[in-house]
N, CA, C and O atoms as CSV, one atom per row, in Angstrom:
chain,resi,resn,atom,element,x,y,z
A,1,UNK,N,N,-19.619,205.328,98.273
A,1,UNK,CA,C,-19.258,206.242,99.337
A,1,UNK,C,C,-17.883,205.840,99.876
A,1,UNK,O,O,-17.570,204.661,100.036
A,2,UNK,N,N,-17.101,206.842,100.140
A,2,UNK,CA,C,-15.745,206.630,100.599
A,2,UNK,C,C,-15.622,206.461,102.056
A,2,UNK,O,O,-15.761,207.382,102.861
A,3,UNK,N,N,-15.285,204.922,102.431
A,3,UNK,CA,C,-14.971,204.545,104.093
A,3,UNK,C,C,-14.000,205.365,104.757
A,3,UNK,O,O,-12.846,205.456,104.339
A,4,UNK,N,N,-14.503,206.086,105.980
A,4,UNK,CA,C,-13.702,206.571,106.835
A,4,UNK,C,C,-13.289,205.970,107.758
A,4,UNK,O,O,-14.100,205.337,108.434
A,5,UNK,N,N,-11.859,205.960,108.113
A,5,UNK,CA,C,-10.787,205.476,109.178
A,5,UNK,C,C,-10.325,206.149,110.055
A,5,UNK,O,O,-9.103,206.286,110.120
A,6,UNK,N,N,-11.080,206.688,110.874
A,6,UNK,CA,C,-11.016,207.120,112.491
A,6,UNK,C,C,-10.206,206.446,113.321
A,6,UNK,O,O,-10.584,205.302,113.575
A,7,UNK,N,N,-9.004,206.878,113.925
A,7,UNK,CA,C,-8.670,206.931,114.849
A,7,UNK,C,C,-8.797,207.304,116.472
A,7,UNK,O,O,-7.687,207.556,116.941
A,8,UNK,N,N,-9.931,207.405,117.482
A,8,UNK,CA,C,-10.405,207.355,118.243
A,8,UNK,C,C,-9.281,207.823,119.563
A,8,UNK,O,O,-9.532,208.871,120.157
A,9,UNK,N,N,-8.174,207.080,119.934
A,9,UNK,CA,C,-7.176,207.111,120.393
A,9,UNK,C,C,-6.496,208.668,120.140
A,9,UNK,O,O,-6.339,209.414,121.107
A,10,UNK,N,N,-6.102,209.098,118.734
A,10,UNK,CA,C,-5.499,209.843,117.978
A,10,UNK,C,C,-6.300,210.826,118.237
A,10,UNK,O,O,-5.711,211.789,118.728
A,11,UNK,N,N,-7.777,211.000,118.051
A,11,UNK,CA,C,-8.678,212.187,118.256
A,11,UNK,C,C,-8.720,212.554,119.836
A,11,UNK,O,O,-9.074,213.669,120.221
A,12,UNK,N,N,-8.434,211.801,120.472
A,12,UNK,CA,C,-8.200,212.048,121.613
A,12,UNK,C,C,-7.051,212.518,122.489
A,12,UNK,O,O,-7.101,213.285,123.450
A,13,UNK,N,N,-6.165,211.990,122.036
A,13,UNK,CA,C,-4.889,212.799,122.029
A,13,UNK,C,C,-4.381,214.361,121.335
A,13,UNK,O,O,-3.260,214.855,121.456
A,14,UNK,N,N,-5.594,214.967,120.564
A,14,UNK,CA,C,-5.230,215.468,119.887
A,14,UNK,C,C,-5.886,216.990,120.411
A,14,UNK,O,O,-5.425,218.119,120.246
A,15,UNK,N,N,-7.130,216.552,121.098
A,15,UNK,CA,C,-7.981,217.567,122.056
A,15,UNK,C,C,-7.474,218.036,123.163
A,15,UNK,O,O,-7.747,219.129,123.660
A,16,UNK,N,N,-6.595,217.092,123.656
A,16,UNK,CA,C,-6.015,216.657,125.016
A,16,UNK,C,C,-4.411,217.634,124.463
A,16,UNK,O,O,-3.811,218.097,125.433
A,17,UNK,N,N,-3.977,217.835,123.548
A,17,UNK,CA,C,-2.739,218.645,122.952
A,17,UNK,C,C,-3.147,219.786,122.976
A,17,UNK,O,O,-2.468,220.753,123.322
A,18,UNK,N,N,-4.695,219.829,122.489
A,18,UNK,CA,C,-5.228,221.636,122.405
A,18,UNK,C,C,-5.083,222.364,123.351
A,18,UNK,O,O,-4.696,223.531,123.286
A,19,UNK,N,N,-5.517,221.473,124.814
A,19,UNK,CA,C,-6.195,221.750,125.814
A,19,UNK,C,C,-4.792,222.309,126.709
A,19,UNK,O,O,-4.816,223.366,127.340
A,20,UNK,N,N,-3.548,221.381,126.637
A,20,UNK,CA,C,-2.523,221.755,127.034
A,20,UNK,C,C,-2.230,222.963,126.236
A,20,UNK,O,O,-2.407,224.045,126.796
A,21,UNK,N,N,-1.739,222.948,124.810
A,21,UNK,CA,C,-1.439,224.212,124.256
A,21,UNK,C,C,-2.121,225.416,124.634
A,21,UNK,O,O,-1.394,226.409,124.655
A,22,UNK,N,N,-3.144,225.566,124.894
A,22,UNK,CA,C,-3.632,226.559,125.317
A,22,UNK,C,C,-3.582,227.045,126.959
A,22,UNK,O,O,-3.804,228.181,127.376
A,23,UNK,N,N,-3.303,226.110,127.577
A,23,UNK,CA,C,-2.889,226.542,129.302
A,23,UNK,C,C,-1.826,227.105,129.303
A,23,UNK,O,O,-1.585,228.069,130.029
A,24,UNK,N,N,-0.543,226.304,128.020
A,24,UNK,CA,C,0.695,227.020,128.564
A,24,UNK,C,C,0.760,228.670,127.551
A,24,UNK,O,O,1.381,229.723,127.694
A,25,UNK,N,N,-0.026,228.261,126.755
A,25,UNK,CA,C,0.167,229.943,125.961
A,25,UNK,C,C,-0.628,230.763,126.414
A,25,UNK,O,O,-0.357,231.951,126.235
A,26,UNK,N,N,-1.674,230.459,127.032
A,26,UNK,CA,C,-2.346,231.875,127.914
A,26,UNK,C,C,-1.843,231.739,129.160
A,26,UNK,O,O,-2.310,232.406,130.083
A,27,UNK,N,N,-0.920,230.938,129.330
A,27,UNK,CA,C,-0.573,231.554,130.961
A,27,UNK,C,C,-0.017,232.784,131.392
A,27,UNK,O,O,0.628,233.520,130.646
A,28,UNK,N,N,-0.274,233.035,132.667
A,28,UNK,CA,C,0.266,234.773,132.311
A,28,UNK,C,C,1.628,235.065,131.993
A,28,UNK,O,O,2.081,236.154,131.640
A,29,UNK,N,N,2.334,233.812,132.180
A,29,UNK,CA,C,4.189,233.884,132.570
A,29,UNK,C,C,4.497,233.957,131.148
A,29,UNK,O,O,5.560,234.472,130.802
A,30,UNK,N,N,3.375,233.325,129.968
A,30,UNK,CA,C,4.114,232.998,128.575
A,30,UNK,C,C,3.273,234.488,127.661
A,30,UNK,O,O,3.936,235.500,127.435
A,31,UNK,N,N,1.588,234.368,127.174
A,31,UNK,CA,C,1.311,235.329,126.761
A,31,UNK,C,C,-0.383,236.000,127.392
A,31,UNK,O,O,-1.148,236.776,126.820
A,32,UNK,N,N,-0.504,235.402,128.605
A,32,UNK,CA,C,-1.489,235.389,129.204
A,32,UNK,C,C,-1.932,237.051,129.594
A,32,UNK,O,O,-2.967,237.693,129.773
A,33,UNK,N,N,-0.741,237.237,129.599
A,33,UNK,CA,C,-0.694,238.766,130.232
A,33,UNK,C,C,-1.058,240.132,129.378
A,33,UNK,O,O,-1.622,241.142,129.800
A,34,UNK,N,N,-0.467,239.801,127.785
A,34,UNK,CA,C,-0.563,240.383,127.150
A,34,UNK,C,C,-1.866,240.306,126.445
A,34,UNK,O,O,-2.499,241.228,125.930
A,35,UNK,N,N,-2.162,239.014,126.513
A,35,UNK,CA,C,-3.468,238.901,125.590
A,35,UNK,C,C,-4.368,239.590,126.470
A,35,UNK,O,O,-4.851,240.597,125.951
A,36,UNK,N,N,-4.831,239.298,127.930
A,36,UNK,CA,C,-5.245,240.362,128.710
A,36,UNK,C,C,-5.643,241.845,128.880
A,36,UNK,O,O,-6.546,242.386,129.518
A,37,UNK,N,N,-4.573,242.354,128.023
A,37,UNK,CA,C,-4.072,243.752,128.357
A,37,UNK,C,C,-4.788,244.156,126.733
A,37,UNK,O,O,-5.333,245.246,126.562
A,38,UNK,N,N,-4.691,243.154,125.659
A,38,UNK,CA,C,-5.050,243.659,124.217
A,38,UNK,C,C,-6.147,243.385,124.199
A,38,UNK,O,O,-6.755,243.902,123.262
A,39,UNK,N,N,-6.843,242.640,124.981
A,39,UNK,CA,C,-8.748,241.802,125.421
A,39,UNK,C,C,-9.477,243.266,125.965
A,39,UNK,O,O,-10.517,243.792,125.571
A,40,UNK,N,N,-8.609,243.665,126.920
A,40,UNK,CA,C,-9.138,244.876,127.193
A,40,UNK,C,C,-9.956,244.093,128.767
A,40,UNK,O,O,-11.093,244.373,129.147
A,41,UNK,N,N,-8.956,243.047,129.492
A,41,UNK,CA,C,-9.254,242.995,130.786
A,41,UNK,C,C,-8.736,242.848,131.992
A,41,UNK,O,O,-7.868,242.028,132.288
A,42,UNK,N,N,-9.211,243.574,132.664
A,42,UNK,CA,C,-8.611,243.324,134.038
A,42,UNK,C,C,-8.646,242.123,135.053
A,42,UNK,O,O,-9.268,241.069,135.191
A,43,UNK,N,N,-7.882,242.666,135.544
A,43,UNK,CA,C,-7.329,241.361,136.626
A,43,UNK,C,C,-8.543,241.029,137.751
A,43,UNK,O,O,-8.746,239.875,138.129
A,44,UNK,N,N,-9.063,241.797,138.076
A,44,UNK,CA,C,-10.534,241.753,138.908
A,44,UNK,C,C,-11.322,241.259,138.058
A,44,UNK,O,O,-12.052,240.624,138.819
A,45,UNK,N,N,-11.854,241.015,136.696
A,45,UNK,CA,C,-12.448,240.666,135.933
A,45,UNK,C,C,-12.257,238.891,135.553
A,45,UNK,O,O,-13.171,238.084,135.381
A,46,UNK,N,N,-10.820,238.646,135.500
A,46,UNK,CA,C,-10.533,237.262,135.316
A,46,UNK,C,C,-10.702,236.558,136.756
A,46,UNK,O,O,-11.153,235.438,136.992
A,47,UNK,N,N,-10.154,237.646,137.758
A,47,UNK,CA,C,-10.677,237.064,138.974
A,47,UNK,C,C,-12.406,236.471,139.328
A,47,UNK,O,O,-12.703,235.625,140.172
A,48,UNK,N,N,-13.179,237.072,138.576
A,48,UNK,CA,C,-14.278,237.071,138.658
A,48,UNK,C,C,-14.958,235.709,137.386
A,48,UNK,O,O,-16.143,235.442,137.586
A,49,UNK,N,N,-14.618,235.314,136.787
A,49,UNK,CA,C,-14.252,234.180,135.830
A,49,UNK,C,C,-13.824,233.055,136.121
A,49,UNK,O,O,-13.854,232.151,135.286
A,50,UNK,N,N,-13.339,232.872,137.355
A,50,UNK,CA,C,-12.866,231.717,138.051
A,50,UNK,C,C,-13.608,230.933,139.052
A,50,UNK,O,O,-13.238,229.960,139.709
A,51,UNK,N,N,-15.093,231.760,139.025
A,51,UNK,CA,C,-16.135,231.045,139.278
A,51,UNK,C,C,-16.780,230.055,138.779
A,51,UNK,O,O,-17.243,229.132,139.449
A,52,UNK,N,N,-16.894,230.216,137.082
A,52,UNK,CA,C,-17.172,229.335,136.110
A,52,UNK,C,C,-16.086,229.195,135.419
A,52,UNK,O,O,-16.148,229.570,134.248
A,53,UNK,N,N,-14.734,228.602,135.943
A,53,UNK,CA,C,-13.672,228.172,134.844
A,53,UNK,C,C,-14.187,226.680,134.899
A,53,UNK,O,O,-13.890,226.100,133.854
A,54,UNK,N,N,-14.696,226.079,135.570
A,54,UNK,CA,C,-14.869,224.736,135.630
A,54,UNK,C,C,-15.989,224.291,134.093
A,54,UNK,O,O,-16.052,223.404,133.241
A,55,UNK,N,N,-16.370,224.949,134.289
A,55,UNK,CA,C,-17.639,225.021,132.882
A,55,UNK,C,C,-16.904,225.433,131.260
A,55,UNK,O,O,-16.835,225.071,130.086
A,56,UNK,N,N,-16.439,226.491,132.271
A,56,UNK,CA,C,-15.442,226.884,130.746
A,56,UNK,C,C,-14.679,225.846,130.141
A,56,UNK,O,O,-14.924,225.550,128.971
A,57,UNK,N,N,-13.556,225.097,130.939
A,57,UNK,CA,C,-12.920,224.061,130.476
A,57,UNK,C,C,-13.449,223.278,129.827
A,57,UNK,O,O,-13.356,223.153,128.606
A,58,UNK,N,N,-14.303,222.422,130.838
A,58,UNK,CA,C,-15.132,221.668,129.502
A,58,UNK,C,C,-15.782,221.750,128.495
A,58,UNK,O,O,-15.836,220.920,127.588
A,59,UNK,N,N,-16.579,223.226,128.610
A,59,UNK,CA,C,-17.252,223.656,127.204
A,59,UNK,C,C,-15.710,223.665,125.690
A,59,UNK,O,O,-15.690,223.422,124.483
A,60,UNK,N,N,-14.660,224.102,126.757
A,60,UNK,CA,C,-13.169,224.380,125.430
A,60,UNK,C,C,-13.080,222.954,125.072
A,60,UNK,O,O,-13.082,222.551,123.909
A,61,UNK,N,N,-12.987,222.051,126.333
A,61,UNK,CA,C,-12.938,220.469,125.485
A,61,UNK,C,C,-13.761,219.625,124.890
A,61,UNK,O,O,-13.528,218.580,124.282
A,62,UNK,N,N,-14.864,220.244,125.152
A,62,UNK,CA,C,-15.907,219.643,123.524
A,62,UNK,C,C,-15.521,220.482,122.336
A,62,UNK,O,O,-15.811,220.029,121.229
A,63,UNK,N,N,-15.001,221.461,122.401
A,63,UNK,CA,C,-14.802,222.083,120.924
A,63,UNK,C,C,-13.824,221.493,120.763
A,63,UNK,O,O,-13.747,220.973,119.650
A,64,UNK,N,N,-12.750,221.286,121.613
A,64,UNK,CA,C,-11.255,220.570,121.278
A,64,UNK,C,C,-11.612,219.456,120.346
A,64,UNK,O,O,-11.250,219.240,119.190
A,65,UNK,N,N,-12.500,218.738,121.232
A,65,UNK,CA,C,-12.947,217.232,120.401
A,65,UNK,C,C,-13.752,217.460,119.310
A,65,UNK,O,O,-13.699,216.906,118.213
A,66,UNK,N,N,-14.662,218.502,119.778
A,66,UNK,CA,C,-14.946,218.104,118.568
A,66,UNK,C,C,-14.430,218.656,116.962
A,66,UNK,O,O,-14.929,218.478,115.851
A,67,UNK,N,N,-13.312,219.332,117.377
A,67,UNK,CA,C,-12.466,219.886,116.035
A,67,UNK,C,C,-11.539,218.702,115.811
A,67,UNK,O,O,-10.852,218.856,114.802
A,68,UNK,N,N,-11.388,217.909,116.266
A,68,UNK,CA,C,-10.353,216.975,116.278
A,68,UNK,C,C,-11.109,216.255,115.555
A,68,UNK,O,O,-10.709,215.927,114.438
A,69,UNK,N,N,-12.100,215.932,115.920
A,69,UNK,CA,C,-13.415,214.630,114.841
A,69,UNK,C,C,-13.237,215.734,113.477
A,69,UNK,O,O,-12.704,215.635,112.372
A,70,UNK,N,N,-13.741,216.465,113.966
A,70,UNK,CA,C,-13.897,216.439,112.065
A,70,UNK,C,C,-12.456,216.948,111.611
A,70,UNK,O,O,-12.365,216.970,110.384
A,71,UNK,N,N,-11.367,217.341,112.244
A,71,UNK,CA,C,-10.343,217.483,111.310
A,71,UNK,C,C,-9.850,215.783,111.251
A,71,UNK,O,O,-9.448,215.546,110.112
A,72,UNK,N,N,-9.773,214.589,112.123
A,72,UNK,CA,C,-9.765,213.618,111.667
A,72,UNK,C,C,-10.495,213.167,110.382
A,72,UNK,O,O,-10.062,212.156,109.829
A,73,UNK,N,N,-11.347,213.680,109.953
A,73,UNK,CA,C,-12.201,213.233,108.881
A,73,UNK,C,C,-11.257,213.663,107.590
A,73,UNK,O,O,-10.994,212.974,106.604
A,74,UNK,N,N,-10.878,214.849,107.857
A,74,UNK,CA,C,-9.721,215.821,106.835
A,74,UNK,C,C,-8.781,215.345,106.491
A,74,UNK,O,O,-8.358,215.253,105.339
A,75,UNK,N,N,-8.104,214.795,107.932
A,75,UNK,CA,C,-7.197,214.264,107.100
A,75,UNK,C,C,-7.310,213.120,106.569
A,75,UNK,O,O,-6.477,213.056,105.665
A,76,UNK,N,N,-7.970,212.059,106.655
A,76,UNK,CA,C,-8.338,210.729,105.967
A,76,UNK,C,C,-8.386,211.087,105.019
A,76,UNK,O,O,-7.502,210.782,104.218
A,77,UNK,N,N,-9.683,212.092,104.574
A,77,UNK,CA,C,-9.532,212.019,102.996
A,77,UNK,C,C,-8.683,212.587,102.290
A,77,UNK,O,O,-8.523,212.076,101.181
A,78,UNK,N,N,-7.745,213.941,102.660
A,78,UNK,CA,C,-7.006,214.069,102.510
A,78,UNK,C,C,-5.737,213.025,102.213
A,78,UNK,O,O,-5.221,213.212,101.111
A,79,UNK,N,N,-5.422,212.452,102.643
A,79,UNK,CA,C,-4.413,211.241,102.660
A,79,UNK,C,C,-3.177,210.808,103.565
A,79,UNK,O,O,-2.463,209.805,103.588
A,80,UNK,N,N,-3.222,211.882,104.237
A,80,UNK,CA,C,-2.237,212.404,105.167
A,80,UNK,C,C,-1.918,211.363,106.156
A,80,UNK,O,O,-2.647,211.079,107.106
A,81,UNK,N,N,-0.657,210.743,105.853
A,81,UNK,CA,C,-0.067,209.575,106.579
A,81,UNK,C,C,1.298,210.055,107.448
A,81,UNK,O,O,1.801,209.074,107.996
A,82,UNK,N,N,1.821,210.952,107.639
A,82,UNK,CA,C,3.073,211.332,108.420
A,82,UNK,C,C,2.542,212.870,109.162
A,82,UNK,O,O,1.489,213.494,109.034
A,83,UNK,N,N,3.664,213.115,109.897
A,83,UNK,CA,C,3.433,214.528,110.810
A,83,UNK,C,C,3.343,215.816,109.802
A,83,UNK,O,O,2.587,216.784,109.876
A,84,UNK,N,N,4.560,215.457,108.642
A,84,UNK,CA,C,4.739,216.759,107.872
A,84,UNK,C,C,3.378,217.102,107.270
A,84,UNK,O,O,2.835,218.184,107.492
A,85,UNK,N,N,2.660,215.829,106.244
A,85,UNK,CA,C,1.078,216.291,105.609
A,85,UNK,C,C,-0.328,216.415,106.807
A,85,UNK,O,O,-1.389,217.020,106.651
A,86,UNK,N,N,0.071,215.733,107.811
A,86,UNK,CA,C,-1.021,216.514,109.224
A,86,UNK,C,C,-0.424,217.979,109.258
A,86,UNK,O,O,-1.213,218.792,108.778
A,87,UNK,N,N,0.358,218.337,109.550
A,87,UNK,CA,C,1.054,219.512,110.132
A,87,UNK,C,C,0.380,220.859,108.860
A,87,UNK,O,O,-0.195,221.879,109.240
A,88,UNK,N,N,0.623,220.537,107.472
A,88,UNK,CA,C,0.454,220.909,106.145
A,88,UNK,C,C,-1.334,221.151,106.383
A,88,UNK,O,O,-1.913,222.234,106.296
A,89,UNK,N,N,-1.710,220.351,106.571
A,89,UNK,CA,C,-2.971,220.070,106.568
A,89,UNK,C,C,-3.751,221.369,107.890
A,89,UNK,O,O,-4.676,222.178,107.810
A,90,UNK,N,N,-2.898,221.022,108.871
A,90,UNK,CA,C,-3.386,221.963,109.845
A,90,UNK,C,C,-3.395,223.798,109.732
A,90,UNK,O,O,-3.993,224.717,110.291
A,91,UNK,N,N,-2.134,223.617,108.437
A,91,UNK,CA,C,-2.141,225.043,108.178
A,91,UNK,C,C,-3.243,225.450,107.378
A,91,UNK,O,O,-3.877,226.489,107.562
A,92,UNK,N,N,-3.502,224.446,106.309
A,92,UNK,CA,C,-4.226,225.286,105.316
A,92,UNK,C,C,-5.623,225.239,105.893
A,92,UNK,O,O,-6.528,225.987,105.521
A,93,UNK,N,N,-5.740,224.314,106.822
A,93,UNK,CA,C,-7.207,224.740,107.855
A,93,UNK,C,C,-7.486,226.246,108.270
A,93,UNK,O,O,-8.457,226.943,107.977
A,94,UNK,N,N,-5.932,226.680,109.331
A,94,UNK,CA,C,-5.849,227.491,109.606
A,94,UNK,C,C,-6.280,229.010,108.426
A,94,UNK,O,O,-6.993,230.005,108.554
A,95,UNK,N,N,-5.477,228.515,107.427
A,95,UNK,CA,C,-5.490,229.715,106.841
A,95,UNK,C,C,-6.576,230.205,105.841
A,95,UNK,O,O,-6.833,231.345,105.454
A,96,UNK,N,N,-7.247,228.772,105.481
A,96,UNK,CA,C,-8.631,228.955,105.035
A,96,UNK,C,C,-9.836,229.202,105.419
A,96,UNK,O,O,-10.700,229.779,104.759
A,97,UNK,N,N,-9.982,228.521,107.136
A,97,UNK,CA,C,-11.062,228.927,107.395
A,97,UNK,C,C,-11.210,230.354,109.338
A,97,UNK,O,O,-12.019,231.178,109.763
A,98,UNK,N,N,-9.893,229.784,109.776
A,98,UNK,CA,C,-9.718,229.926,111.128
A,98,UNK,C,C,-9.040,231.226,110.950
A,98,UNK,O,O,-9.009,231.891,111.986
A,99,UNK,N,N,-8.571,231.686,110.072
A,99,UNK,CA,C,-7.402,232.997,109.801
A,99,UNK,C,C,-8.554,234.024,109.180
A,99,UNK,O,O,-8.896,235.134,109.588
A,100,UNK,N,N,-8.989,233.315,108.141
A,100,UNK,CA,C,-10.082,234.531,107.394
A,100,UNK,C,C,-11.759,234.791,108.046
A,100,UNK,O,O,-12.611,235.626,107.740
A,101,UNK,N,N,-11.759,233.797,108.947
A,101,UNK,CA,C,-13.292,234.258,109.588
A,101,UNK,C,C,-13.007,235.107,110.840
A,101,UNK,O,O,-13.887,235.732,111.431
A,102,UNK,N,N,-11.903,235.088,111.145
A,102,UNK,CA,C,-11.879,235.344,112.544
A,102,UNK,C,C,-10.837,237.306,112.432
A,102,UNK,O,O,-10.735,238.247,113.219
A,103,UNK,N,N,-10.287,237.013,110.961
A,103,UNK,CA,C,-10.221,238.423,110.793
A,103,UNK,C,C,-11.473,239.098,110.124
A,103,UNK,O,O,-11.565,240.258,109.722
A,104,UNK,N,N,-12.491,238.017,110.099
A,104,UNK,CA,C,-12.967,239.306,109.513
A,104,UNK,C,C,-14.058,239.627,110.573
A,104,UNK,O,O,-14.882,240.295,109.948
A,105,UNK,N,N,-14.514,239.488,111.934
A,105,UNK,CA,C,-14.782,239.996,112.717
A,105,UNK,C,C,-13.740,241.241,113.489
A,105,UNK,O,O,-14.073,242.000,114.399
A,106,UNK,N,N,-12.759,241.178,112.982
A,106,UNK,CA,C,-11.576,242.396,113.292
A,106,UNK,C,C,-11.762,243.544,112.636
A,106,UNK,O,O,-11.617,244.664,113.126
A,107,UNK,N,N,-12.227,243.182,111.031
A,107,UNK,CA,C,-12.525,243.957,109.956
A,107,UNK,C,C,-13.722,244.811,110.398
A,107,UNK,O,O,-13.746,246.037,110.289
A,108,UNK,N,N,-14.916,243.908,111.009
A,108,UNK,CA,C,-16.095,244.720,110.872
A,108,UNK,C,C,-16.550,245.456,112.238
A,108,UNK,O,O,-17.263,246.450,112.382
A,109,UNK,N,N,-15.973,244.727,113.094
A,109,UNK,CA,C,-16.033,245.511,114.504
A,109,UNK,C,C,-15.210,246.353,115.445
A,109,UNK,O,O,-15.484,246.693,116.597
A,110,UNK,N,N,-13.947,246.668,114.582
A,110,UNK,CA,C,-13.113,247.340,114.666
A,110,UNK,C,C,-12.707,248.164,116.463
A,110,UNK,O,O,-12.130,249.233,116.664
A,111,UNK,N,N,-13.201,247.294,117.369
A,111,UNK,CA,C,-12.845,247.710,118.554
A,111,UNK,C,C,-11.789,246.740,118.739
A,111,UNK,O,O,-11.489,246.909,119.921
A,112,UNK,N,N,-10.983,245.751,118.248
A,112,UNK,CA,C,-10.445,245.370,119.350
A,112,UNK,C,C,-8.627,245.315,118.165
A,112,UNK,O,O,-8.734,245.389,116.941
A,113,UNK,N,N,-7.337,245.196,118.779
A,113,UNK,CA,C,-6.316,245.702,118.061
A,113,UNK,C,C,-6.557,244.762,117.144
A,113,UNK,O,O,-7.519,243.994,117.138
A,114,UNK,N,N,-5.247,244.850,115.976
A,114,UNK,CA,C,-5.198,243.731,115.325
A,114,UNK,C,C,-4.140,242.789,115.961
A,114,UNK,O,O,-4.114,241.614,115.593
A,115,UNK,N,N,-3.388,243.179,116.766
A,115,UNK,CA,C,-2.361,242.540,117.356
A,115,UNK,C,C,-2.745,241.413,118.408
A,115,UNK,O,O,-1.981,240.509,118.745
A,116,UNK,N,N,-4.261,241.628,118.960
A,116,UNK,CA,C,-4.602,240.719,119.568
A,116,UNK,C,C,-5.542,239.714,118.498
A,116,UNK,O,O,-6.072,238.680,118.903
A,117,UNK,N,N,-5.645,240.166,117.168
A,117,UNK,CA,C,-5.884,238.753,116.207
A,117,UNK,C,C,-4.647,238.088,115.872
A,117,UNK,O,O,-4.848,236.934,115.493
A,118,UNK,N,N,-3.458,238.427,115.885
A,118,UNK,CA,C,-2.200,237.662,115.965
A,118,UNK,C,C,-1.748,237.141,116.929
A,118,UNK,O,O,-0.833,236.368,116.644
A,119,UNK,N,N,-2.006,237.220,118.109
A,119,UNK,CA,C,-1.980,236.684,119.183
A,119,UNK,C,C,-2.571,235.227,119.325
A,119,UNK,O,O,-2.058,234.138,119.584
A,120,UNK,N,N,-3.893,235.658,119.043
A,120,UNK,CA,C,-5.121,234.531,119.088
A,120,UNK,C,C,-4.864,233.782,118.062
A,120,UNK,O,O,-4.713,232.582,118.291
A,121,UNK,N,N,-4.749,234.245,116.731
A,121,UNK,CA,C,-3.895,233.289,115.496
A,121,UNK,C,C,-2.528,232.923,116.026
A,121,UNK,O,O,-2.791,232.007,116.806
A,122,UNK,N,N,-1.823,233.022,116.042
A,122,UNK,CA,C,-1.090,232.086,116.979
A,122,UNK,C,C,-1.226,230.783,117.438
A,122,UNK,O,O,-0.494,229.799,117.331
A,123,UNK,N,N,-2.071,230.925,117.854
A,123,UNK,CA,C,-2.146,229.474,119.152
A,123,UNK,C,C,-3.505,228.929,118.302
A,123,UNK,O,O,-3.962,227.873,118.739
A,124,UNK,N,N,-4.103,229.432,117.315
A,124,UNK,CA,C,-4.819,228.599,116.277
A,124,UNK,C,C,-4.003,227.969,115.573
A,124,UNK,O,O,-4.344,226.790,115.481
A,125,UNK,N,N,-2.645,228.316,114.774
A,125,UNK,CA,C,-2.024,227.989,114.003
A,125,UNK,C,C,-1.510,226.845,114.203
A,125,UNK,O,O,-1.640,225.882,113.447
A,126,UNK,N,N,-0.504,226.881,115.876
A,126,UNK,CA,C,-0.089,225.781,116.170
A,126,UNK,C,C,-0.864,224.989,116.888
A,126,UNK,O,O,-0.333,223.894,117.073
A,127,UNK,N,N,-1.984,225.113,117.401
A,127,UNK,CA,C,-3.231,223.906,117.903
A,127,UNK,C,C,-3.632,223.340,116.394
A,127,UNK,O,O,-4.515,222.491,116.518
A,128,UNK,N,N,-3.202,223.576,114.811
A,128,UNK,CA,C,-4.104,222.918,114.123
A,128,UNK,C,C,-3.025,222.489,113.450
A,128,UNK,O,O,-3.208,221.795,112.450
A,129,UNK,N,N,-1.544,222.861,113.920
A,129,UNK,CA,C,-0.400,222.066,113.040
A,129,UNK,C,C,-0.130,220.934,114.326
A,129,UNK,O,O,0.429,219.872,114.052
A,130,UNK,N,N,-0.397,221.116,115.194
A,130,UNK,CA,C,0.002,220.002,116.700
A,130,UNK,C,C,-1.179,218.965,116.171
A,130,UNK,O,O,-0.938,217.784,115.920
A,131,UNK,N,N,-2.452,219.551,116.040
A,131,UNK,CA,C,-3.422,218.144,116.020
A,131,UNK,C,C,-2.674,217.348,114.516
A,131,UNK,O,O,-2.195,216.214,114.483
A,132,UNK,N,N,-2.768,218.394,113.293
A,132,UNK,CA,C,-2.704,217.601,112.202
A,132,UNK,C,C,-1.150,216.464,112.135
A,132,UNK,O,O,-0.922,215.380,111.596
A,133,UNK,N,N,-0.426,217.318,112.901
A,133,UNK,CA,C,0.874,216.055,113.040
A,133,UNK,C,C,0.079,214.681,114.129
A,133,UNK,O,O,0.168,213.467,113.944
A,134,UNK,N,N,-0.334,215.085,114.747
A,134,UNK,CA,C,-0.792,213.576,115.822
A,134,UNK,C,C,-1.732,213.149,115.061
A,134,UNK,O,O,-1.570,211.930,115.121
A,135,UNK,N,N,-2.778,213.374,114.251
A,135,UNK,CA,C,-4.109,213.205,113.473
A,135,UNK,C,C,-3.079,212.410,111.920
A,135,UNK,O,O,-3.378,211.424,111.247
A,136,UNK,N,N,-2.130,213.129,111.829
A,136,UNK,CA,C,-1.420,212.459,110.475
A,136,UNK,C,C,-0.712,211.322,110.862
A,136,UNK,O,O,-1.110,210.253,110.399
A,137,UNK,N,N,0.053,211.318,111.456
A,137,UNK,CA,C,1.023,210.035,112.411
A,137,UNK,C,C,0.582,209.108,112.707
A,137,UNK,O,O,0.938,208.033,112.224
A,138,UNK,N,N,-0.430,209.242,113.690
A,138,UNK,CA,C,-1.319,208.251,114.166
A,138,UNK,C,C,-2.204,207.413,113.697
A,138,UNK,O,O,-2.576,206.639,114.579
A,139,UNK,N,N,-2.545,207.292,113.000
A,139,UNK,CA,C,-3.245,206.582,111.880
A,139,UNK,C,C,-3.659,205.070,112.203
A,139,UNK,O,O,-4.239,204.394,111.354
């Protein structure tokens, strides 16, 4: 069986990158506003969401972490020792599993634009090229 080399530190830093990336890209000043408007919600509605943002957050930072654990696992075996093969690594995550499952709920439920799956891909793309450079580096 092949020993895995976890970085602990690195996985943690790397949830903690998600967690930021995603405050400053849904903020309303950057694309908060728009994604909003393509979500199909109103401002009384998010107002109403800020009852349980406290829950929300943390429920986003166990997924943070725990995408970070197992893409740490990825890249180990992978081999990925610098930012460029994390970064590499984070794409073809993206584009293998995070790009094609998530269009194809676009495909079959056809209410919501496609412009707000590019939106949302977006900030998948670079949350999984940000972890795989800190997840590759860090080592």
């Amino acid at each position: 069986m092949t020993e895995i080399t976890l970085n602990y530190p690195a996985i943690l830093a790397a949830a903690a990158a998600s967690m930021i990336l995603g405050f400053i890209y849904y903020t309303p000043n950057v694309l908060g506003n728009t994604w909003m408007k393509l979500a199909g919600l109103s401002k009384d509605e998010m107002e109403k969401g800020k009852k349980s943002m406290g829950q929300t957050v943390v429920l986003a930072l166990v997924g943070a972490l725990v995408m970070a654990y197992v893409f740490a696992h990825v890249i180990d075996f992978s081999g990925a020792r610098d930012a460029s093969s994390g970064a590499q690594g984070g794409f073809w995550m993206w584009l293998g599993f995070v790009a094609t499952t998530s269009a194809g709920r676009f495909l079959w439920e056809k209410k919501r634009p496609w412009s707000l799956w590019v939106l949302d891909n977006g900030y998948h793309l670079l949350n999984l090229i940000i972890m795989g450079m800190i997840l590759g580096t860090w080592r």
